[in-house]
C-alpha positions in Angstrom: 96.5 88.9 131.7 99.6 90.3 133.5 100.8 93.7 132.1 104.3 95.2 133.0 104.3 99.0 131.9 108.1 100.0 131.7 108.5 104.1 131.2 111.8 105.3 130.6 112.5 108.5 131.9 116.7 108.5 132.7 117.5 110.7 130.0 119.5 114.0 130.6 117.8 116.7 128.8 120.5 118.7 128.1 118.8 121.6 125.6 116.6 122.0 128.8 118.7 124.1 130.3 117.8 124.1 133.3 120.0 126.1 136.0 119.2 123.0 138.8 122.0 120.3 138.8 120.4 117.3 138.8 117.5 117.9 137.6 115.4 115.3 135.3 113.9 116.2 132.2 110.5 114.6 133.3 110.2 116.5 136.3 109.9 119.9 134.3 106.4 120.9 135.1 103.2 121.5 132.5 100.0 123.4 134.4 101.3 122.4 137.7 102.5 118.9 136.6 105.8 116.9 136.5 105.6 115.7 132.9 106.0 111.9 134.0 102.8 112.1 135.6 100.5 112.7 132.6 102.1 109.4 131.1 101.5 107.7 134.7 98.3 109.3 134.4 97.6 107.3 131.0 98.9 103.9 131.3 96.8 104.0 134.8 93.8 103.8 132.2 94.8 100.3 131.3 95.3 98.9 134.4 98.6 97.3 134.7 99.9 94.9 136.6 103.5 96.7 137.2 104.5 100.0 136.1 108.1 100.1 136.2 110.4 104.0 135.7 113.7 103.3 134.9 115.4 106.7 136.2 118.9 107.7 135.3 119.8 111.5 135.6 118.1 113.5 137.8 116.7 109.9 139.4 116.2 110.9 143.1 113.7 113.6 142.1 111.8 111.4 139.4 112.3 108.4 142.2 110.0 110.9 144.4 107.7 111.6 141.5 106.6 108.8 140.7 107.3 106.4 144.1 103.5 106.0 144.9 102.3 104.7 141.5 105.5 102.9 140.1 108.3 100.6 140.8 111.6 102.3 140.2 115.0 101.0 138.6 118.2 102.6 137.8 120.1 103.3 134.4 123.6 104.4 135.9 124.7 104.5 132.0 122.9 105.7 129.1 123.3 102.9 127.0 120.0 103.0 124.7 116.9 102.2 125.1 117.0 98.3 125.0 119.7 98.8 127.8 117.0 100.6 129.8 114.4 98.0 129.5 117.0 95.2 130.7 118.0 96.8 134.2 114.0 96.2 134.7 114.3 92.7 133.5 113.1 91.1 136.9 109.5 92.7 136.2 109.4 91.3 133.0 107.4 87.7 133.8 107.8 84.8 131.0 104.6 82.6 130.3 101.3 82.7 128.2 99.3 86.0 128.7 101.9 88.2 129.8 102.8 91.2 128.4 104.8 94.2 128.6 104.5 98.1 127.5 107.6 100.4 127.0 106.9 104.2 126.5 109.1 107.5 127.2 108.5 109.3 130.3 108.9 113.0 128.6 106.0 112.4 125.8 102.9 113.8 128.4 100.3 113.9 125.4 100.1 109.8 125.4 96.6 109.3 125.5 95.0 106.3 127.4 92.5 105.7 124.7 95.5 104.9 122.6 97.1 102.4 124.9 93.8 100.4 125.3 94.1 100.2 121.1 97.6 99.0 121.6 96.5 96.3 123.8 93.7 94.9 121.8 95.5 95.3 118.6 98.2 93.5 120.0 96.3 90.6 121.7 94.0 90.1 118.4 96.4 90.3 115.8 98.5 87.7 117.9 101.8 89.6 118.0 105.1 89.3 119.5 105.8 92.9 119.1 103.7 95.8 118.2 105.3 99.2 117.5 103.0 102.5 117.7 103.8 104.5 114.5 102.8 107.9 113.1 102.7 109.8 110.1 104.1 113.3 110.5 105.3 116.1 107.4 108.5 116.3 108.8 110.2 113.0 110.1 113.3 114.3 110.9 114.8 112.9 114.2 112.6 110.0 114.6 113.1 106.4 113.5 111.6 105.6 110.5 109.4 102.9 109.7 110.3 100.5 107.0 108.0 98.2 105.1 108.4 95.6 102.7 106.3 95.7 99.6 103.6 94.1 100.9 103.3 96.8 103.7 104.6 94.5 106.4 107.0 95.7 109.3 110.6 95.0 108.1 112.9 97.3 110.3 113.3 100.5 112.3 115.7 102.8 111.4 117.8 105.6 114.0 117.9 108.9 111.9 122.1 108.6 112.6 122.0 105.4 110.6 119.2 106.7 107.7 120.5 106.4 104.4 119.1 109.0 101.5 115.7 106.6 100.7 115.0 105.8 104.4 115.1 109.4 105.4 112.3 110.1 102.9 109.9 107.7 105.2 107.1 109.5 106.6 106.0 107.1 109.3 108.2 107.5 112.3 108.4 105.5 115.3 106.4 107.0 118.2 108.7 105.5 121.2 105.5 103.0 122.4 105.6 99.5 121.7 104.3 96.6 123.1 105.9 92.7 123.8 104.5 89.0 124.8 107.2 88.3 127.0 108.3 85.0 126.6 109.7 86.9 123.0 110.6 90.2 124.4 112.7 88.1 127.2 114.7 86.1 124.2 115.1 89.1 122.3 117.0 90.8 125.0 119.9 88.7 125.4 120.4 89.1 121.2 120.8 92.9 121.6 124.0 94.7 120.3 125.4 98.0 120.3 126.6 97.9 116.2 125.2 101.1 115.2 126.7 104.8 114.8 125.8 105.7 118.6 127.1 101.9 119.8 123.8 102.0 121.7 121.6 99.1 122.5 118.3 100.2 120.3 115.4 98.3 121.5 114.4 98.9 117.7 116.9 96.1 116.9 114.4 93.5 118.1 112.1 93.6 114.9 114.8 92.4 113.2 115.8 89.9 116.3 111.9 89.0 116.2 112.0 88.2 112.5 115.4 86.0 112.5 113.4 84.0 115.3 110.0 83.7 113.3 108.4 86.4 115.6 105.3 88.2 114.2 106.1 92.3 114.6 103.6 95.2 113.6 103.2 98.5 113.5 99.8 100.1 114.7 99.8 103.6 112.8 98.4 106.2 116.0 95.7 109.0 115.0 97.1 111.9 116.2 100.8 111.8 116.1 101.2 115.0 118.1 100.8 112.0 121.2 104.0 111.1 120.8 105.3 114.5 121.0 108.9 114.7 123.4 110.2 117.4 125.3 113.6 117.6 124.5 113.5 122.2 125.2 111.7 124.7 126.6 109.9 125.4 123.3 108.7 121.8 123.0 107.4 122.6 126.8 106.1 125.8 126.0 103.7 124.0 123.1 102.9 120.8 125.1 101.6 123.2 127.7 99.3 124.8 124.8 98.4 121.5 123.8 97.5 120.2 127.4 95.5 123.3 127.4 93.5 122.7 125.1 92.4 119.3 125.6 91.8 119.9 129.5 89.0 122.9 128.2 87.4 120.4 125.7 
């Protein structure tokens, strides 16, 4: 099997507020730790082939971050998420067996245990795409998860485009997802940017899988405080509890 782990970790992190110029989001540290290198530290657990950081903002401090455990590619312009995956595009290899992760760079609570269940869920269930979900009280923010009546994975939805039902939807999209390539590598070139933000969502490719007969899935995660972004100091301040914790256990 060859596995090409793609983090994304470019964004600007504005409500950070940090005083540095230039400074990423993912290199804000938790007990001593750039935040990128707990979610190194967990895809490491599944032994990829490739891990790939696509840096944008703040990129020549991430670059030095995570240089000795990843490849590194360049988002000059935040474009979306399925923009980010394309500029790594050359680590993405077609064929039978090969497969690719994509995960954010600023979620540090990823657990590796998790990532192994991605993989075999994916492989057994013989998907083309498998999104991580989560149910969570309050989904406000996230992409919501919409299922057909018979429970099967019909779309993703960006909170900006939510209408009154979908923002109801308590199981959110946690950011992780997993591809066979040969699909993932079609799917790309059928992105658009038709959405409020004119972004190219890589949650547009359920939809993309569907229209080509593609099987998609969700894979609901146990604890959804994993998927957990930092986005401000507060969301530091209670990953750093969270970290904590687990670390005494």
């Amino acid at each position: 099997m060859n596995l090409t782990v793609i983090i994304l970790a470019a964004g600007k992190g504005t409500r950070m507020k940090c005083k540095k110029k230039h400074y990423s989001k993912v290199a804000f540290t938790i007990l001593g730790k750039p935040i990128v290198s707990y979610v190194i530290k967990a895809v490491k657990t599944i032994k990829p082939t490739t891990i790939v950081t696509v840096v944008g903002f703040g990129g020549d401090i991430t670059s030095k971050i995570v240089k000795k455990d990843s490849e590194i590619v360049w988002q000059k312009e935040q474009k979306g998420t399925g923009h980010a995956v394309l500029q790594a595009k050359k680590y993405i290899k077609g064929g039978k067996d090969n497969y690719t992760i994509v995960l954010c760079g600023d979620a540090p609570q990823i657990r590796g245990e998790t990532l192994k269940k991605l993989v075999n869920f994916h492989i057994k269930n013989h998907n083309d795409q498998t999104l991580v979900s989560a149910i969570v009280d309050n989904p406000f923010g996230y992409g919501r998860i919409v299922r057909d009546s018979n429970k099967r994975l019909v779309k993703v939805v960006e909170e900006t485009d939510t209408n009154d039902k979908e923002k109801k939807i308590k199981e959110v999209n946690s950011g992780v997802v997993m591809f066979s390539n040969d699909a993932l590598l079609k799917g790309l070139t059928q992105l658009t940017n038709n959405n409020a933000k004119h972004e190219y969502y890589l949650t547009q490719l359920i939809s993309i899988f569907l229209k080509n007969k593609k099987k998609v899935d969700a894979m609901i995660m146990k604890d959804p405080h994993e998927m957990d972004g930092i986005n401000d100091r507060h969301q530091l301040a209670l990953a750093r509890i969270a970290l904590k914790k687990r670390l005494k256990k």
